[in-house]
C-alpha positions as CSV (number, residue, x, y, z in Angstrom):
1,X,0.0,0.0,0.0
2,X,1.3,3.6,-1.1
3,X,2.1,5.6,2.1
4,X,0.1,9.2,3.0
5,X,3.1,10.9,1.6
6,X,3.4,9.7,-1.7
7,X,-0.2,9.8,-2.1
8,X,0.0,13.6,-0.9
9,X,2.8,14.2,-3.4
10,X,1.2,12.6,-6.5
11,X,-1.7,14.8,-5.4
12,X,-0.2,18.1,-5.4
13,X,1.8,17.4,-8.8
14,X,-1.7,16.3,-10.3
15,X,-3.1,19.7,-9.3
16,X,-0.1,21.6,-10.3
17,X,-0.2,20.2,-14.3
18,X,-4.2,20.9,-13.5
19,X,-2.8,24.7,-12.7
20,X,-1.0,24.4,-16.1
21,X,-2.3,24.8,-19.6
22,X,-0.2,22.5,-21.1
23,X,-1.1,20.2,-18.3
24,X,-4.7,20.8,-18.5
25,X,-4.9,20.3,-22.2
26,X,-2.8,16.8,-22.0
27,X,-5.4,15.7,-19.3
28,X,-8.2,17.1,-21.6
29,X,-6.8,14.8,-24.3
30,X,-9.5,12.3,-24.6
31,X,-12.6,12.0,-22.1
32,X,-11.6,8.7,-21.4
33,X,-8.0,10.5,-20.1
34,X,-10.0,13.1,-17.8
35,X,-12.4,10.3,-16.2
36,X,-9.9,8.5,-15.4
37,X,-8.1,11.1,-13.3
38,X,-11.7,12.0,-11.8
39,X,-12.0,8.4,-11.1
40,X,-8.7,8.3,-9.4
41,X,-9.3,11.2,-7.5
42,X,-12.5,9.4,-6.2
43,X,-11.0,6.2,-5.4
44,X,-8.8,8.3,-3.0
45,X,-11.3,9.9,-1.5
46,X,-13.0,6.6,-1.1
47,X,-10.2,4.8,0.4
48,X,-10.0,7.9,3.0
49,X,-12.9,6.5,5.2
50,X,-10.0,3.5,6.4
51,X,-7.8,5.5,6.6
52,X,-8.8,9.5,7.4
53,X,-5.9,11.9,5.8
54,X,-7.1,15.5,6.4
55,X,-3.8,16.8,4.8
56,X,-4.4,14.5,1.7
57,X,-8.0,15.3,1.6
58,X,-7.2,18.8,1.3
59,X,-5.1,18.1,-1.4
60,X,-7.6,16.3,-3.1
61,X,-10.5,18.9,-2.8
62,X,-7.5,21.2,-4.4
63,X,-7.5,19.2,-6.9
64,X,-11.4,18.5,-7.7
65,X,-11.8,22.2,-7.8
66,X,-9.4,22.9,-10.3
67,X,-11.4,20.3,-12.5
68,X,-14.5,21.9,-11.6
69,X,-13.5,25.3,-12.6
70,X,-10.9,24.6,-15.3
71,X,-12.3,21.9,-17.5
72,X,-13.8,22.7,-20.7
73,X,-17.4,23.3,-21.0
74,X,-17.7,19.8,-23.0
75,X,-16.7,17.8,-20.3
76,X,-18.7,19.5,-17.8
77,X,-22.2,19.1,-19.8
78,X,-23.7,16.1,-21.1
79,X,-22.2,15.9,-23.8
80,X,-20.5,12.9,-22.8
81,X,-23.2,11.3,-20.6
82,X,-23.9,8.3,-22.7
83,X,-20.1,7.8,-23.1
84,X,-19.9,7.5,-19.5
85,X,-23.0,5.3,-18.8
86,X,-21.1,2.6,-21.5
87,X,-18.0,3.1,-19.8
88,X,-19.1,3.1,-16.2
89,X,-18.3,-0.5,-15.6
90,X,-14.2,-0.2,-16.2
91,X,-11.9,-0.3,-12.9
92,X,-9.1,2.4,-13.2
93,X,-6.1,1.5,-10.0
């Protein structure tokens, strides 16, 4: 199991290429790409009710709202809503 730490790391670098436009538009790549960092990101949280991290929770919620207010319009609508509902059964680690 990955300690606190280097979940708290890979958190803060996520958000920081999040920050970035070049970052933001490799992540934006394909909708497949961006869920599957959402998905990540919930896994974590998920995984937080073991074992409570308010340091990496925080960095999380970081995170989450930098999708929320930087992600293109396209992946925030429905647009992609049927994608998703086909693709909802795939595990992402």
């Amino acid at each position: 199991m990955r300690s606190e730490l280097s979940k708290t790391v890979a958190t803060f670098i996520l958000r920081r290429c999040l920050l970035d436009n070049l970052g933001l538009s490799y992540i934006c790549t394909t909708p497949e790409l961006c869920f599957q960092v959402v998905r990540v990101l919930g896994n974590m949280v998920g995984a937080l009710a073991e074992q409570p991290s308010s340091s990496l929770l925080k960095h999380i919620i970081r995170a989450c709202d930098v999708l929320r207010t930087r992600l293109p319009l396209i992946l925030r609508d429905t647009t992609f809503s049927s994608h998703l509902s086909v693709r909802n059964t795939w595990q992402y680690k």
